[in-house]
Structure formats: structure tokens, C-alpha cells
PDB file of N, CA, C, O and CB in Angstrom:
ATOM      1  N   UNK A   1      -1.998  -8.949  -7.561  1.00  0.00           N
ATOM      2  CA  UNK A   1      -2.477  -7.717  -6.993  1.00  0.00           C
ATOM      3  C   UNK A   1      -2.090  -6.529  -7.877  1.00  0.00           C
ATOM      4  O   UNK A   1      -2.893  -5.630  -8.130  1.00  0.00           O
ATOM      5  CB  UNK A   1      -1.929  -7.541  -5.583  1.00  0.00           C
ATOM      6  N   UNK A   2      -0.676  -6.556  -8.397  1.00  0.00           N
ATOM      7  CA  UNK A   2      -0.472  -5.504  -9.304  1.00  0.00           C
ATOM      8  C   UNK A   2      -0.594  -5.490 -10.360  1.00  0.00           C
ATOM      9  O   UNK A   2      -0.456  -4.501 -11.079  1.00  0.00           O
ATOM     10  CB  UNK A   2       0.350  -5.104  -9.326  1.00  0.00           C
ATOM     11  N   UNK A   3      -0.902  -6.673 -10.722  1.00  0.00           N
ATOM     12  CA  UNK A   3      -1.719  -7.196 -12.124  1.00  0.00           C
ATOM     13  C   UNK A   3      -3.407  -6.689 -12.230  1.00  0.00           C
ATOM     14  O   UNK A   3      -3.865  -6.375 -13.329  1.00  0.00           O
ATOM     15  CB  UNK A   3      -1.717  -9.096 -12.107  1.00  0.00           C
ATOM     16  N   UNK A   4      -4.165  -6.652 -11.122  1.00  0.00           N
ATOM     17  CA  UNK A   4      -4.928  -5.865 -11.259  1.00  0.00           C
ATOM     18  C   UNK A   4      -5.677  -4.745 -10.848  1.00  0.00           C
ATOM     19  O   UNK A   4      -6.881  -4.492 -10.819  1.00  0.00           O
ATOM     20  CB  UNK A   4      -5.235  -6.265 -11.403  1.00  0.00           C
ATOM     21  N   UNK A   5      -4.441  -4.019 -10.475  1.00  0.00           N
ATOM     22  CA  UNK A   5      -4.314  -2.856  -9.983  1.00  0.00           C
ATOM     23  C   UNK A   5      -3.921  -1.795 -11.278  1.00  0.00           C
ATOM     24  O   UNK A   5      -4.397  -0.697 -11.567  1.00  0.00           O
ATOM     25  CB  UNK A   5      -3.273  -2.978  -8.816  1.00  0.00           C
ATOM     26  N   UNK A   6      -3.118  -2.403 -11.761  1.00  0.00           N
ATOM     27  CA  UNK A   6      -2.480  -2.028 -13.443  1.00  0.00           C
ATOM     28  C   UNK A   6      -3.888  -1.849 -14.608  1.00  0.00           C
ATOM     29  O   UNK A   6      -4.382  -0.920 -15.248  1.00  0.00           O
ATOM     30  CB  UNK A   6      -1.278  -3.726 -14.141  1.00  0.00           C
ATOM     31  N   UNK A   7      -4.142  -3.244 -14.437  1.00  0.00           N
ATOM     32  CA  UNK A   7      -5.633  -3.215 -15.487  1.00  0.00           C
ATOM     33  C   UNK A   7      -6.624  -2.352 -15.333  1.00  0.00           C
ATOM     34  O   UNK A   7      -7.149  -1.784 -16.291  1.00  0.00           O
ATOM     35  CB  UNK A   7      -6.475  -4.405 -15.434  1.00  0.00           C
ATOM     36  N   UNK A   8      -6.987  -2.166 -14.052  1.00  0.00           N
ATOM     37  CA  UNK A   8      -8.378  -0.648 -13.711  1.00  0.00           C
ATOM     38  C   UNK A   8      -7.131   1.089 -13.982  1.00  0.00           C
ATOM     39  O   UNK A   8      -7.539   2.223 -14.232  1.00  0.00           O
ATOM     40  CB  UNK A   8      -9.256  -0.754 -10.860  1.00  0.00           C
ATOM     41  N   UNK A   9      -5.832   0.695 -13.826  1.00  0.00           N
ATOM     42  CA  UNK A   9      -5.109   2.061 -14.451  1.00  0.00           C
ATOM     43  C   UNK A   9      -5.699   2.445 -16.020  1.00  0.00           C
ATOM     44  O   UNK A   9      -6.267   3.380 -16.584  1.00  0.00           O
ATOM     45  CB  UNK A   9      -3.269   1.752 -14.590  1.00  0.00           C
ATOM     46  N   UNK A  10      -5.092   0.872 -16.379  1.00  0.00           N
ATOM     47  CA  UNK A  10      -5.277   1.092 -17.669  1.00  0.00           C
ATOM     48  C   UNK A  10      -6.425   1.044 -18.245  1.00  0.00           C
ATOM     49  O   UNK A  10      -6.403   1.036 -19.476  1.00  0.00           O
ATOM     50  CB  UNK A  10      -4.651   0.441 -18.243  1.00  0.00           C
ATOM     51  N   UNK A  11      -7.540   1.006 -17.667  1.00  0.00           N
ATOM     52  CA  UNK A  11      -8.786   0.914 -18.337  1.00  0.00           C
ATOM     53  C   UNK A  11      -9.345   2.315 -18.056  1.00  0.00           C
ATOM     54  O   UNK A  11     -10.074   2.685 -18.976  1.00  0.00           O
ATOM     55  CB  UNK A  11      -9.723  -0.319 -17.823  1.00  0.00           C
ATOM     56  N   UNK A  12      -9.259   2.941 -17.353  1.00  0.00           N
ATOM     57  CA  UNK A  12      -9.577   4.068 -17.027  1.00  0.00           C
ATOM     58  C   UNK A  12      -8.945   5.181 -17.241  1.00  0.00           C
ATOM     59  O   UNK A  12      -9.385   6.259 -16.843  1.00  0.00           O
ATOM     60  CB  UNK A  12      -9.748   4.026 -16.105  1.00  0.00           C
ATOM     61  N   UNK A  13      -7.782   5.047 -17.928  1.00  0.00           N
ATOM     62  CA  UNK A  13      -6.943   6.285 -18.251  1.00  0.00           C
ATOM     63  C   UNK A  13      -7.294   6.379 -19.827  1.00  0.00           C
ATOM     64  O   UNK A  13      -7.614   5.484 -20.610  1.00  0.00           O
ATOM     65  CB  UNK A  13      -5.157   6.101 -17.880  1.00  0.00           C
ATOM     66  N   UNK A  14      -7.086   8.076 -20.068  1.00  0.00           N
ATOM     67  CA  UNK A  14      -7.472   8.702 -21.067  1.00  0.00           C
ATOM     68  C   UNK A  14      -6.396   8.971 -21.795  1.00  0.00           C
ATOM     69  O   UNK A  14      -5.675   9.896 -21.418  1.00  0.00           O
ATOM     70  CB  UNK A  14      -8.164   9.703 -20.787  1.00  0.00           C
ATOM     71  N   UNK A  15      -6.169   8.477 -22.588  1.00  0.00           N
ATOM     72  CA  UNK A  15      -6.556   7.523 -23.838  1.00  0.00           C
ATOM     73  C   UNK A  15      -6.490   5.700 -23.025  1.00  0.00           C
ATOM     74  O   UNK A  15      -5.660   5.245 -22.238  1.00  0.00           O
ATOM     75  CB  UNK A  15      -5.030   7.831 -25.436  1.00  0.00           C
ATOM     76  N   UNK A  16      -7.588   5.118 -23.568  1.00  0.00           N
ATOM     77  CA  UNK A  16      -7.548   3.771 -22.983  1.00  0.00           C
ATOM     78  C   UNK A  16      -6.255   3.506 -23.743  1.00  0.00           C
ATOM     79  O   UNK A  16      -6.053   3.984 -24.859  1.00  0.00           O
ATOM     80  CB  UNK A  16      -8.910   2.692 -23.248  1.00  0.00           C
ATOM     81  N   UNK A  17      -5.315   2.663 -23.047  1.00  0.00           N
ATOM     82  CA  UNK A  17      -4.201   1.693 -23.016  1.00  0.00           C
ATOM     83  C   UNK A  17      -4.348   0.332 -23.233  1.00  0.00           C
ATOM     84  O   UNK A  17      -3.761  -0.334 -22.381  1.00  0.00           O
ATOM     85  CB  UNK A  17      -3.638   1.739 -21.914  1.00  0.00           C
ATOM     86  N   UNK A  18      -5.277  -0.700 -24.587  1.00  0.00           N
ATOM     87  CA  UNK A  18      -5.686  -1.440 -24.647  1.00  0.00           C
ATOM     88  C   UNK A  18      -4.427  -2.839 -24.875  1.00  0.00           C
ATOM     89  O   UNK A  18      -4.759  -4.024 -24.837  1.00  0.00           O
ATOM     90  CB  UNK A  18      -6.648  -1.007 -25.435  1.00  0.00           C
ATOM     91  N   UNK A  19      -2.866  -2.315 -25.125  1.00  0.00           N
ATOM     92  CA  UNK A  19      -1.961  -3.311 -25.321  1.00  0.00           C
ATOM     93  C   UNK A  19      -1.858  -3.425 -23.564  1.00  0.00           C
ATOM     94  O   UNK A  19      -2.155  -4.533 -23.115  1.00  0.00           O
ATOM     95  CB  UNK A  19      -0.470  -2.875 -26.380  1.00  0.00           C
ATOM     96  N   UNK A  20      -1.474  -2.392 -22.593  1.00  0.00           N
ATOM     97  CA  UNK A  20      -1.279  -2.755 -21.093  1.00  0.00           C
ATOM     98  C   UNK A  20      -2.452  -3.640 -20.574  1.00  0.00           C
ATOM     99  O   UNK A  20      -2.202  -4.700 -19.999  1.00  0.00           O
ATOM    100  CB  UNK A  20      -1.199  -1.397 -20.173  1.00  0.00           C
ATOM    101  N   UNK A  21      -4.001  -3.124 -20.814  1.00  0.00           N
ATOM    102  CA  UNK A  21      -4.848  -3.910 -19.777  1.00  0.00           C
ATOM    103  C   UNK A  21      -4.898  -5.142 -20.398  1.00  0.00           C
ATOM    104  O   UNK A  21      -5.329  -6.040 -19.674  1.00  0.00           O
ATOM    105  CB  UNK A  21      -6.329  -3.353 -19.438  1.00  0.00           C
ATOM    106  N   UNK A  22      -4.446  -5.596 -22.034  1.00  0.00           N
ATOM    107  CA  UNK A  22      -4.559  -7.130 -22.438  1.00  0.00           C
ATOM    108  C   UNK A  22      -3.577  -7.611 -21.979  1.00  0.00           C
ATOM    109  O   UNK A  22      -3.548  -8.696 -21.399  1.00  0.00           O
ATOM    110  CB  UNK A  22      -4.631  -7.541 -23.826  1.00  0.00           C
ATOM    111  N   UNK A  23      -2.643  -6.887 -22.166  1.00  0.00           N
ATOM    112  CA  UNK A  23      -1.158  -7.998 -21.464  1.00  0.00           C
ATOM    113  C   UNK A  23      -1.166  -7.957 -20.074  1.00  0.00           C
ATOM    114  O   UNK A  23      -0.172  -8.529 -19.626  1.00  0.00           O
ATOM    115  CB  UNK A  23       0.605  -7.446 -21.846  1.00  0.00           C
ATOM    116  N   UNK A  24      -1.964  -7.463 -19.143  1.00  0.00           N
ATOM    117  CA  UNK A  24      -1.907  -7.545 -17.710  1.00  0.00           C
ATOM    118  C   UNK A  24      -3.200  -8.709 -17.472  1.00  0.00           C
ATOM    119  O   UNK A  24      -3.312  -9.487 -16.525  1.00  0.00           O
ATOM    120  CB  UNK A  24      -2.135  -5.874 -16.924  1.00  0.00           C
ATOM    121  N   UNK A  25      -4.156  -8.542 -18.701  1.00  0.00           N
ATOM    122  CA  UNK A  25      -5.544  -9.780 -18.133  1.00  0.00           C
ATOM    123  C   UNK A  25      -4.433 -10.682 -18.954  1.00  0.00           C
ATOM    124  O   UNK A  25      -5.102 -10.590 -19.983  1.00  0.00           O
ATOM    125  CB  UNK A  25      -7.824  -9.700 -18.897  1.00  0.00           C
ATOM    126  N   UNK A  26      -3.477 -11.355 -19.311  1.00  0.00           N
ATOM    127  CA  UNK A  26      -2.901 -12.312 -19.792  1.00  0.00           C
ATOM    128  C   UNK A  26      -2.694 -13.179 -19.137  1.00  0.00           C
ATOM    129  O   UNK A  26      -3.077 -14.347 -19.071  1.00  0.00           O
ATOM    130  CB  UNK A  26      -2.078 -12.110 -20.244  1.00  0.00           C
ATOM    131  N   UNK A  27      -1.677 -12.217 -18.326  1.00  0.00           N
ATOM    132  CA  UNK A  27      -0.578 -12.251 -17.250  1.00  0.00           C
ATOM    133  C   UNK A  27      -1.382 -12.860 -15.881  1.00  0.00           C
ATOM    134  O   UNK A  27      -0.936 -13.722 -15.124  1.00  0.00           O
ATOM    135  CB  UNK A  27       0.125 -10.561 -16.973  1.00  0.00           C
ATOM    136  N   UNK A  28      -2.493 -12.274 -15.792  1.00  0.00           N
ATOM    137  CA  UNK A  28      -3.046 -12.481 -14.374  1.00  0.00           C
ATOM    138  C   UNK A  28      -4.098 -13.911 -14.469  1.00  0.00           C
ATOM    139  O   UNK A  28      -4.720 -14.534 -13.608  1.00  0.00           O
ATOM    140  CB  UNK A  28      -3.985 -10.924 -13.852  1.00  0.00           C
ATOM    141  N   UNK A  29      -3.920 -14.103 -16.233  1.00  0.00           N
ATOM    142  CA  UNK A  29      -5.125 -15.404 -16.278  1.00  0.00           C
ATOM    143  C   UNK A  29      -4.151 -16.257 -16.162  1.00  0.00           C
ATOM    144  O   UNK A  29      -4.310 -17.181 -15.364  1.00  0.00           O
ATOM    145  CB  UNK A  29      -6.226 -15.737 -17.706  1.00  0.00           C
ATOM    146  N   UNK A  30      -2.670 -16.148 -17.068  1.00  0.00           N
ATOM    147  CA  UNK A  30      -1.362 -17.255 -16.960  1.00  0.00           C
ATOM    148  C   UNK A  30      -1.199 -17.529 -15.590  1.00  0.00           C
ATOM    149  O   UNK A  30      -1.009 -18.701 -15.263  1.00  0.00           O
ATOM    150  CB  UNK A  30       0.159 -16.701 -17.535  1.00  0.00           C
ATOM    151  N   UNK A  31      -1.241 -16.675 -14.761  1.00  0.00           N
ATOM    152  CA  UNK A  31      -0.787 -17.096 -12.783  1.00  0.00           C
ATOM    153  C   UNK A  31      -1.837 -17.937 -12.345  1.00  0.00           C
ATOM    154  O   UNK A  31      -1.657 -18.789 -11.475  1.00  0.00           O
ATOM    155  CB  UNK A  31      -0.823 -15.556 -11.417  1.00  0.00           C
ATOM    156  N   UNK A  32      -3.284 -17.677 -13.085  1.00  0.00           N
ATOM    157  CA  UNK A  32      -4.022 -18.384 -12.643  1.00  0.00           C
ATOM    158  C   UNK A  32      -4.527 -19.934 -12.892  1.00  0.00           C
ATOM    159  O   UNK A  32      -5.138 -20.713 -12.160  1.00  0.00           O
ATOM    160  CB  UNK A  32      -4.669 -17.711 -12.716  1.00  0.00           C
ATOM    161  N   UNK A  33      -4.058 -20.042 -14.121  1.00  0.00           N
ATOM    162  CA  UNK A  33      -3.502 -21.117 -14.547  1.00  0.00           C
ATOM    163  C   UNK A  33      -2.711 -21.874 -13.977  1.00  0.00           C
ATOM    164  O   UNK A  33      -3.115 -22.967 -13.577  1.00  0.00           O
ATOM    165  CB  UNK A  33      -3.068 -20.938 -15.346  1.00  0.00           C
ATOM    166  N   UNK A  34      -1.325 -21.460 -13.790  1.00  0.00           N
ATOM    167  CA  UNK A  34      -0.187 -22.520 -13.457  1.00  0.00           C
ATOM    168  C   UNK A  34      -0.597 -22.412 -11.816  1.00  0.00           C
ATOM    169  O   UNK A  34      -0.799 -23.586 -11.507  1.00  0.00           O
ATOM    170  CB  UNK A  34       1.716 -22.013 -13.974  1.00  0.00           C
ATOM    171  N   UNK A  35      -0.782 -21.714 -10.811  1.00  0.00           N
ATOM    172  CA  UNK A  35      -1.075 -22.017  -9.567  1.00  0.00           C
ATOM    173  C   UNK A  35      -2.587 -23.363  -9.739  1.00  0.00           C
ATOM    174  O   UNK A  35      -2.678 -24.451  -9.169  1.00  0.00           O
ATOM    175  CB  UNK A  35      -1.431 -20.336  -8.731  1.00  0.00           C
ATOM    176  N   UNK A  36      -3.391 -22.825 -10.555  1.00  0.00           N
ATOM    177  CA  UNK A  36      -4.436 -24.555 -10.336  1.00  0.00           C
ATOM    178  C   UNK A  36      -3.825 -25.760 -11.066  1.00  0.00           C
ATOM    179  O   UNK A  36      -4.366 -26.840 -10.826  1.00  0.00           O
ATOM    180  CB  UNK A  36      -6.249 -24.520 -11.168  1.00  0.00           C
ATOM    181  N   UNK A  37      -2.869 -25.755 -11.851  1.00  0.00           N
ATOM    182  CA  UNK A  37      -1.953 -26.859 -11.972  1.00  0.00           C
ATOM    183  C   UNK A  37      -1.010 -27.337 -11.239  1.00  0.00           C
ATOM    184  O   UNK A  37      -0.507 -28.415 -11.557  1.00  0.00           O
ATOM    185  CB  UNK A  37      -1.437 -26.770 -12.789  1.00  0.00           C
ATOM    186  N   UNK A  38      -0.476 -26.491  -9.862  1.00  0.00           N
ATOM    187  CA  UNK A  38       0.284 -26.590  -9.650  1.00  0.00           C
ATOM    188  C   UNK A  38      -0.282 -27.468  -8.481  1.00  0.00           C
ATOM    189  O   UNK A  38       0.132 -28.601  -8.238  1.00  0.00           O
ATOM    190  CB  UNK A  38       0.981 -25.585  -9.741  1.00  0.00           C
ATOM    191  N   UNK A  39      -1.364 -26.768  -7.717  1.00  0.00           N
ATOM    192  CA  UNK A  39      -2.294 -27.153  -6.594  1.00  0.00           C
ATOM    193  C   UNK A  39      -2.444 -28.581  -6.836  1.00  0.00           C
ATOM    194  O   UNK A  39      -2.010 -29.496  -6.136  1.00  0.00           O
ATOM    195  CB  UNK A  39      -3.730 -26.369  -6.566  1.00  0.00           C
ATOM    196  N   UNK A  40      -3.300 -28.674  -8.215  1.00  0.00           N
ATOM    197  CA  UNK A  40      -3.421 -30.222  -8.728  1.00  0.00           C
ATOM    198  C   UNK A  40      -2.344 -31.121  -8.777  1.00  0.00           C
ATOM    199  O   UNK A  40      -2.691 -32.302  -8.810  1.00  0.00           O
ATOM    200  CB  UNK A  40      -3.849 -30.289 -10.026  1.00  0.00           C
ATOM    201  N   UNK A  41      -1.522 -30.971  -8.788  1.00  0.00           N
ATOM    202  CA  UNK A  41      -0.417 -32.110  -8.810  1.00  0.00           C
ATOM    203  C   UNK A  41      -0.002 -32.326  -7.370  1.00  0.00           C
ATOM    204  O   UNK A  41       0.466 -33.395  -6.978  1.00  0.00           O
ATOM    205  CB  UNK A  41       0.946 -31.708  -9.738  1.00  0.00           C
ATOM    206  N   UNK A  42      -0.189 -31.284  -6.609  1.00  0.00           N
ATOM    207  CA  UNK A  42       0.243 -31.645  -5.224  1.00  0.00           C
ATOM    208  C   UNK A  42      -0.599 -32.457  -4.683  1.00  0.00           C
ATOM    209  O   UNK A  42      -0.218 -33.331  -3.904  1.00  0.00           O
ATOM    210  CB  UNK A  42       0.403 -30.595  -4.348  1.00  0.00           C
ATOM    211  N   UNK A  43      -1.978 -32.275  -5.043  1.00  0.00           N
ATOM    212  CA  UNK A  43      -2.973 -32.972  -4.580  1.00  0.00           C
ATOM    213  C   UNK A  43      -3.027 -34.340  -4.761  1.00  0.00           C
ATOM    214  O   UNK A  43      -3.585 -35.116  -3.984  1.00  0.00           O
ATOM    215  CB  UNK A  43      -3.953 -32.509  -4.990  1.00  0.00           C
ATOM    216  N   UNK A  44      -2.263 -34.746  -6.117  1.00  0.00           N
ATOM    217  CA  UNK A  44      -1.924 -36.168  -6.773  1.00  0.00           C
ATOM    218  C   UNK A  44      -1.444 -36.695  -6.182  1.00  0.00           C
ATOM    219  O   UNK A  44      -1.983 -37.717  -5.758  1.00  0.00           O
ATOM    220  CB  UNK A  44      -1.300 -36.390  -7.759  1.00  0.00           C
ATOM    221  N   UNK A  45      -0.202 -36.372  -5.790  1.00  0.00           N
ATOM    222  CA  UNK A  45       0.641 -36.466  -5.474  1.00  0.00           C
ATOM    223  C   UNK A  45       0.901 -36.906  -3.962  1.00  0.00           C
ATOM    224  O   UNK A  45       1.626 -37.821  -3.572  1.00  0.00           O
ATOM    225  CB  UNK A  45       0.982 -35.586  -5.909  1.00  0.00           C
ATOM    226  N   UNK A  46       0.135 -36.036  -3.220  1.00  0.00           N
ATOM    227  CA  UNK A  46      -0.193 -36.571  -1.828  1.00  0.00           C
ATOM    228  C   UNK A  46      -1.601 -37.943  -1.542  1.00  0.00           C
ATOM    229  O   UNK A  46      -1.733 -38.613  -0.518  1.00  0.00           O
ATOM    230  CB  UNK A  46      -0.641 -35.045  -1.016  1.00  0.00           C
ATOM    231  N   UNK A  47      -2.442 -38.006  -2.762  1.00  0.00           N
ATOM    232  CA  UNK A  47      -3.086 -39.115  -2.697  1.00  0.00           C
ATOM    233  C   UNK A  47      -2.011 -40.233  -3.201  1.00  0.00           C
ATOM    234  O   UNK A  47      -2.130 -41.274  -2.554  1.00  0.00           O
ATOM    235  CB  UNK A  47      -4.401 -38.992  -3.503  1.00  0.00           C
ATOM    236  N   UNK A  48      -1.088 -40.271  -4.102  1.00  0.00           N
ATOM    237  CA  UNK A  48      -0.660 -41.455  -4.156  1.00  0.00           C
ATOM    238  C   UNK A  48       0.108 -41.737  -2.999  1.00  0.00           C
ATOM    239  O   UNK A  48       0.303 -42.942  -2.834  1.00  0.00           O
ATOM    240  CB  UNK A  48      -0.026 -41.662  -5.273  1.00  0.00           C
ATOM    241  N   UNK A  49       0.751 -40.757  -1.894  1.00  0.00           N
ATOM    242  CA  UNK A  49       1.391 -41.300  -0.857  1.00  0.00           C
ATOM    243  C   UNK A  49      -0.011 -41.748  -0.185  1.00  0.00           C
ATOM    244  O   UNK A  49      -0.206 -42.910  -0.542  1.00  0.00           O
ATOM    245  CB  UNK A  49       2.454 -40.269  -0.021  1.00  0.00           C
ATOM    246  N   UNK A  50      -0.695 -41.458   0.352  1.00  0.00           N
ATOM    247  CA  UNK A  50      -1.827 -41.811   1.189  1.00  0.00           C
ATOM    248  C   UNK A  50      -2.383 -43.377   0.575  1.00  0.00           C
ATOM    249  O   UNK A  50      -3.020 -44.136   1.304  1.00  0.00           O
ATOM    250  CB  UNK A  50      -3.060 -40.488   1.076  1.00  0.00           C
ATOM    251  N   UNK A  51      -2.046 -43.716  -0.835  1.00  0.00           N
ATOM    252  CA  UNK A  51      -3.081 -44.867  -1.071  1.00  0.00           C
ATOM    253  C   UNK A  51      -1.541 -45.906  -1.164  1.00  0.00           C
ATOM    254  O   UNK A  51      -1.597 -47.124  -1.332  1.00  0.00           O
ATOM    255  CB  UNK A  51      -4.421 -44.692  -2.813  1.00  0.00           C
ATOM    256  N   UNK A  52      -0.303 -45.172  -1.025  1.00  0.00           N
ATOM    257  CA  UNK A  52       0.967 -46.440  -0.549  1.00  0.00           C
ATOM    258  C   UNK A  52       1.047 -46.624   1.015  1.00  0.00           C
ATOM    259  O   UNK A  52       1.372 -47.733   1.439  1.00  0.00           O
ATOM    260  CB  UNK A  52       2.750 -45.925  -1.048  1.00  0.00           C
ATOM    261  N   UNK A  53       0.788 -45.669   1.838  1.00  0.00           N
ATOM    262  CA  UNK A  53       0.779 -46.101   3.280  1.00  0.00           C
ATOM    263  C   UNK A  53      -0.269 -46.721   4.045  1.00  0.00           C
ATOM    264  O   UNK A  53      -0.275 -46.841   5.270  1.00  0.00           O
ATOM    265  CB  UNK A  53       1.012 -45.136   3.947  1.00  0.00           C
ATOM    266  N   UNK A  54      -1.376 -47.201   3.039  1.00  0.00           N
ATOM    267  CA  UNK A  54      -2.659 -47.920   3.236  1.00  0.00           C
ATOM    268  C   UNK A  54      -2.328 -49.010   3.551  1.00  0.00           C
ATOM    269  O   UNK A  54      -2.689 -49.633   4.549  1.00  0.00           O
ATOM    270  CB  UNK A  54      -3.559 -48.013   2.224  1.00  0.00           C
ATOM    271  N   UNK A  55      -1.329 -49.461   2.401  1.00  0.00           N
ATOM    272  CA  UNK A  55      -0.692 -51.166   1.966  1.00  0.00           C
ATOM    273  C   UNK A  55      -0.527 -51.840   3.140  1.00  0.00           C
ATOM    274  O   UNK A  55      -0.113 -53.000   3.133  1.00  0.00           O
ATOM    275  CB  UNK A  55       0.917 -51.292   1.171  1.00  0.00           C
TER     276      UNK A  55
END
């Protein structure tokens, strides 16, 4: 949220701030990253319990 709340600061302020809004779209693509990796493994993770309590 303050990741891109920061980026429309910085894109819109006079003089553009092009090191803040890249290191904030970094930042906000890295979170978005490791949360769908993170999701994914849980998801694994709960199918392999589900396909051992089948047995």
C-alpha cells in the first residue's frame, strides 16, 4: 500500500524522482513475487498431506 502510494508521489512530483518510483516498483514487484511463492508451496504442501491421508 505504501509502496504504491510512494510511486504516484514520486511520479508526479516536480522534478520526477525516477531512483524512488524504480526502487518502490522493485520493491512492490519483489512482495509480489515471494507472496506467489510462498502461496505455492503451501498449496504443495497441503496436497501432499491430502494424497497421504487417502492411503
Amino acid at each position: 500500500m505504501f509502496l504504491i502510494a510512494g510511486m504516484i508521489i514520486a511520479a508526479t512530483s516536480k522534478p520526477l524522482v525516477e531512483g524512488l518510483f524504480y526502487s518502490m516498483l522493485g520493491g512492490a514487484i519483489i512482495i509480489i513475487i515471494y507472496t506467489a511463492m510462498k502461496e505455492r508451496k503451501l498449496k504443495q504442501e497441503k496436497r501432499r498431506e491430502n494424497r497421504r491421508s487417502k492411503k
